[in-house]
Every structure is written in structure tokens, then in C-alpha cells.
N, C-alpha and C positions, 0 to 999 in steps of 0.2 A: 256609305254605309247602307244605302237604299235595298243595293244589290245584295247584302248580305240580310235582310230584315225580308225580301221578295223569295229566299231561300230556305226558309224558317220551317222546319220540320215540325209538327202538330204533335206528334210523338214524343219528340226532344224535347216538348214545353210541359207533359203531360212527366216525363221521366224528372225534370226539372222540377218541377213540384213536389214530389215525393223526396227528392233527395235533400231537399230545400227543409222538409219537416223532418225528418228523420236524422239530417247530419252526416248519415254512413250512407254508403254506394251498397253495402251489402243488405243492410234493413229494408232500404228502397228495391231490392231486387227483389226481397222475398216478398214484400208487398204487394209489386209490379209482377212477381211469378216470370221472372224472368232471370238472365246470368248476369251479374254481377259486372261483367267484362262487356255486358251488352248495354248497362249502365251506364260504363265509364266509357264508352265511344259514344253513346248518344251526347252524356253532360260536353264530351271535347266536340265533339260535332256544332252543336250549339254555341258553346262559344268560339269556334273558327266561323259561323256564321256571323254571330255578332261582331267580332274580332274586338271582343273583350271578354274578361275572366269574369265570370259570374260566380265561384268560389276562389277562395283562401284554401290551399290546404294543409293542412296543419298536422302532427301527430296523432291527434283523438280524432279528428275528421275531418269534416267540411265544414266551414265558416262561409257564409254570404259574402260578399263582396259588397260595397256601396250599390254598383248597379244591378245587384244578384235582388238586393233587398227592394230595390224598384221593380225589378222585373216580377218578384214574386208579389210585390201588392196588383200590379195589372194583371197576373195569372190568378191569382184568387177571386179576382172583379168576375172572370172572364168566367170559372168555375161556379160563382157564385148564380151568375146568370145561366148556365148549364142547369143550373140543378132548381131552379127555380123552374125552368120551362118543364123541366121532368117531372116537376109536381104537379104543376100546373096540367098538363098531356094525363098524371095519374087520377086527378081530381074529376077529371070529363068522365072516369070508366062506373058501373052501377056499383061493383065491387069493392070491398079494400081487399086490396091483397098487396104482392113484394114482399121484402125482406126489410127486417128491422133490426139493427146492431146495438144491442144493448148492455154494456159494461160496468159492473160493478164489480166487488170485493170478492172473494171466494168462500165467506161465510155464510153474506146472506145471500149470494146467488146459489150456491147448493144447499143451505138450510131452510132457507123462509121463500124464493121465488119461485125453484126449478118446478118445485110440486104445487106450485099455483098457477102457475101458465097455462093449464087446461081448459081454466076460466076463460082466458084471453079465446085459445082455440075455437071455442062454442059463439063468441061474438062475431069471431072473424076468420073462418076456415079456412080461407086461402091467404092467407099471412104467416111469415113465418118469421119468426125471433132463431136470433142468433145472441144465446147468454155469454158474454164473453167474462172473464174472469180476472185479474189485474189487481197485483199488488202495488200501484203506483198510479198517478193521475192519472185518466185519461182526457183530452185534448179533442172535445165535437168540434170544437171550433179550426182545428186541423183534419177535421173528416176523419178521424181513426175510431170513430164509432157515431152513430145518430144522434143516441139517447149515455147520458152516463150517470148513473144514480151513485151518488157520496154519500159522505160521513158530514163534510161540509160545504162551503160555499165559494167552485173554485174561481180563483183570478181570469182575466182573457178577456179579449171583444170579441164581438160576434157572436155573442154565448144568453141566452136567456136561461135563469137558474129559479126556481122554486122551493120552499121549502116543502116537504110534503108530509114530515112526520117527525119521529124519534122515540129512540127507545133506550131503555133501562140497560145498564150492565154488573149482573152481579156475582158475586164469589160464592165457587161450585169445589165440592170435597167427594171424593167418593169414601164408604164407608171404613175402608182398607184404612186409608191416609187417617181418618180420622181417628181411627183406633188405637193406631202407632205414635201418633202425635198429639191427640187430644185436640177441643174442639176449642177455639179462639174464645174469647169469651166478652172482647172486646176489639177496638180497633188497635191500638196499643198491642195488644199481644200478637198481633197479624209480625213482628218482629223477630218471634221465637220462630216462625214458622219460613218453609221453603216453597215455590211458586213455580209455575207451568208457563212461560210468555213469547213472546216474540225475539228472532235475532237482531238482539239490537241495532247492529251494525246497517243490517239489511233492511229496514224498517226503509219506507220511504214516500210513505203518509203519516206527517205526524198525529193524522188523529186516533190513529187504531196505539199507539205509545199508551193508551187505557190505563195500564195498571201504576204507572206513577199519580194517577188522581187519587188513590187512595190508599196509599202506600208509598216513602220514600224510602228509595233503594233497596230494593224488596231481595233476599237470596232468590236465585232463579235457580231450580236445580234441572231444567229442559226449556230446551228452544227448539221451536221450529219456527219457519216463516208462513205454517200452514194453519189456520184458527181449528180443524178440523181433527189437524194432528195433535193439535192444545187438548184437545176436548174427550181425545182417545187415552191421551197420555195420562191425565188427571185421573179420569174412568180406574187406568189403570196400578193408581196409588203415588205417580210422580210426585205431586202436589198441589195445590192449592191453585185455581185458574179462575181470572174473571172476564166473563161471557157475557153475551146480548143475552138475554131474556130470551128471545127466540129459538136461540139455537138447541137449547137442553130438551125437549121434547122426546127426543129420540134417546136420549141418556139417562135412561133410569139410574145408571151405578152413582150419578151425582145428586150431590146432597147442597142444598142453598144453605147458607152458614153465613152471621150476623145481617140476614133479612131485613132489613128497614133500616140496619144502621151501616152499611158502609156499601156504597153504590156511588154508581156514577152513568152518564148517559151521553149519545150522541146524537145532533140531527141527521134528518135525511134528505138530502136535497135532490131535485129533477134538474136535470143540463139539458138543453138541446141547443145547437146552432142555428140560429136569428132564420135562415135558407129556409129551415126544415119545419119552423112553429106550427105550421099551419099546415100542413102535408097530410093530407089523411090517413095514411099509414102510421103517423106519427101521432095525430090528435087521437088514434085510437089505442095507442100501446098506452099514451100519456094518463089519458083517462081511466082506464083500465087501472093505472097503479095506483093512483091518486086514491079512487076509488076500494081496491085494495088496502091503502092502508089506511085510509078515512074506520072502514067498516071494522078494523084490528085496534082492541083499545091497546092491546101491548104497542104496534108502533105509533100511539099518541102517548106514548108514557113520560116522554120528556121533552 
């Protein structure tokens, strides 16, 4: 087997890694930006080196193999130490600068961040944020972003998590609805009435599932899987929708309806991968937010 380990394509291990977190030969090519086909001869390449199957393949995918799940813990050692030196090599420069991957939700990356990252700009000119948007985990600790700000506090090793905030969510009418329908008068009567929410089916964080906290089995008369779409839809007399505090700013057509008495709220946690804590590109996006929502009493509201 010497001879086959003395023939180990550096490439094939880097290709192997990616397919290893993703499952699909095709996810890993659009990552790799490369053909799919270019994939599936690197993974066989590699294991005709080895001369053992490093995946399972299956109908939905790719499954590890016993020796696929060793191989990918010494590939991640080896990644790990890659990206450490990297930091390390960025830490010696007078500047922060690079690129920072920052993933969060789609409501409060285009409601409450996009237009406050100019802050960020004026601290550190040559750094640049990449807001990425993501209805579902995302995974620092599989490198599919640096930084991932939640709702809560995810699972995984290799992951350092913070709480860093939280905010209020509460039920918005625009005038239209309220006039056709009349104004709740209690939480009780939230019953008679019809709501603006998420597809349920499609939902795949359950924290953003919000409107079953204050409301069971609420009529839905619109879904989307977009908070933005919620928020337009409502605007536009759908029905009844319950939002972050933050987001309504821009929404004069909405009207807050039983204020103080039926809310509910989420944390907000910082993710970075254990590699990256101390990266200076990283200690300054961190800080930045921290800071951000320290000085915002709406995200200390709960």
C-alpha cells in the first residue's frame, strides 16, 4: 500500500474534502468551480490510489466509508494546520485586510446588517465581507463560511459560539387588513383572524417556526420562504405577520397590534471555527458586531 500512499494526488485530497462535507459530487464541483465529471475521477483516482473505497454510494449520495471517515479526520488535522499558518503569515502584515464570509438569515442580513457594514468599511478599508444569506445551518466548522450569526446556539466541535444579543418579535397589520377585519383586541381573538408565515414544509431552522409561540395553529392565508416577502405581503393587506422589531423601519404601511401583550423573541449567537478565533480579520468583523449590537438596545431586547 506504500506505493499507493507515495502516489497521493494533493488535489484528490483537497477534492475529497469537499465531497466528504457536502455528500454530492455535484455541490462539491460548484464549490471547487470545477465539472462534476472532473469530481468523480479525482474521488476514483484516489481510491485506486488507496485501493480502498473511501465512499458508500448510495441513491441520495455519498456516504463515507469506515476509512473515508479516518481519512477525512487526518484531512481536516492537515487543513486545520493550513489555515492556521495563513493566519498566522496575515497577522505579521501592518493592515487587516482579506475577505471575511459572513452567513446569516435573509432578514436580518438585508434588514438590520447590509446598511451597517459601512461602519465595518471605515475601521478596516481593505477588508472585504462577503454577506452570505441562508435559510438553513450553516457549518464554520466545515469551512462553508468563517463567521455564522444565528437565531441560536448550533451543535458541532471545532466551533466557538457567543451569545451576542437578542431581539423582540412582534405582530404588524397594515391598515387595509385592519379595517376589513378589525383589530384583535386580545390574544384570544388572534383566532378569528388569518396570518402571513413561512412554508412550512420548507422551514429548516426551527427557530425562525416564531409564530407558533404565540399562536396555536394560526390560519395562514400566504407563505413564502422569504421574511421580506412576509413583510411586503402583510404591507399589502394578506394578513397579520410577526416580525423582528428590526425589520419594520422601512414599513410604514405596518401597524404594531397588541404591543406588550403577545411577543416573543430570539437570541443571537456569533459561530466562528476554533482555526479562525483569533485571525485578525476575524477579531475585527467579531468585534465590530459585538459592538453593533451592544450599542442597539432593540438587539438586547431579549
Amino acid at each position: 500500500m506504500s506505493n499507493g500512499f507515495d502516489n497521493l494526488d494533493w488535489d484528490d485530497l483537497r477534492v475529497f474534502l469537499h465531497v466528504a462535507r457536502t455528500g454530492n459530487l455535484t455541490q462539491a464541483a460548484r464549490r471547487l468551480r470545477i465539472d462534476p465529471s472532473t469530481v468523480s475521477r479525482r474521488i476514483a483516482q484516489l481510491e485506486s490510489s488507496l485501493g480502498l473505497a473511501v465512499f458508500q454510494r448510495q441513491r441520495v449520495g455519498l456516504k463515507l466509508s469506515e476509512i473515508g471517515e479516518s481519512l477525512l479526520r487526518h484531512i481536516e488535522t492537515m487543513e486545520s494546520a493550513l489555515v492556521s499558518f495563513r493566519e498566522q503569515v496575515g497577522a505579521e502584515e501592518t493592515s487587516v485586510g482579506g475577505t471575511v464570509r459572513l452567513a446569516t438569515m435573509e432578514g436580518i442580513a438585508s434588514l438590520y446588517l447590509a446598511e451597517r457594514l459601512g461602519g465595518l468599511k471605515k475601521i478596516a478599508p481593505e477588508l472585504t465581507i462577503e454577506l452570505i444569506t441562508s435559510s438553513q445551518t450553516v457549518h464554520v466548522n466545515r469551512r462553508e463560511a468563517d463567521l455564522f450569526l444565528s437565531f441560536f446556539k448550533p451543535p458541532g466541535q471545532g466551533l466557538v459560539s457567543e451569545k451576542i444579543g437578542g431581539f423582540l418579535l412582534k405582530l404588524y397589520a397594515s391598515e387595509e387588513y385592519l379595517e376589513a377585519h378589525g383589530t384583535p383586541a386580545d390574544a384570544a381573538a388572534l383566532q378569528e383572524h388569518v396570518f402571513v408565515s413561512y412554508v412550512e414544509d420548507l422551514i429548516q431552522v426551527d427557530s425562525v417556526r416564531w409564530l407558533r409561540d404565540v399562536i396555536e395553529a394560526p390560519n395562514v392565508s400566504f407563505h413564502s420562504t422569504s421574511m421580506i416577502a412576509q413583510t411586503t405581503a402583510a404591507a399589502g393587506g394578506l394578513g397579520i405577520v410577526l416580525l423582528p422589531t428590526f425589520s419594520v423601519s422601512r414599513c410604514p404601511e405596518l401597524k404594531c397590534i397588541l404591543d406588550g401583550k403577545v411577543q416573543t423573541g430570539r437570541e443571537v449567537w456569533l459561530n466562528v471555527h476554533t482555526d479562525l478565533q483569533f485571525s485578525p480579520r476575524i477579531r475585527t468583523v467579531t468585534a465590530f458586531l459585538k459592538k453593533l449590537f451592544k450599542s442597539d438596545p432593540a438587539m438586547h431586547a431579549y
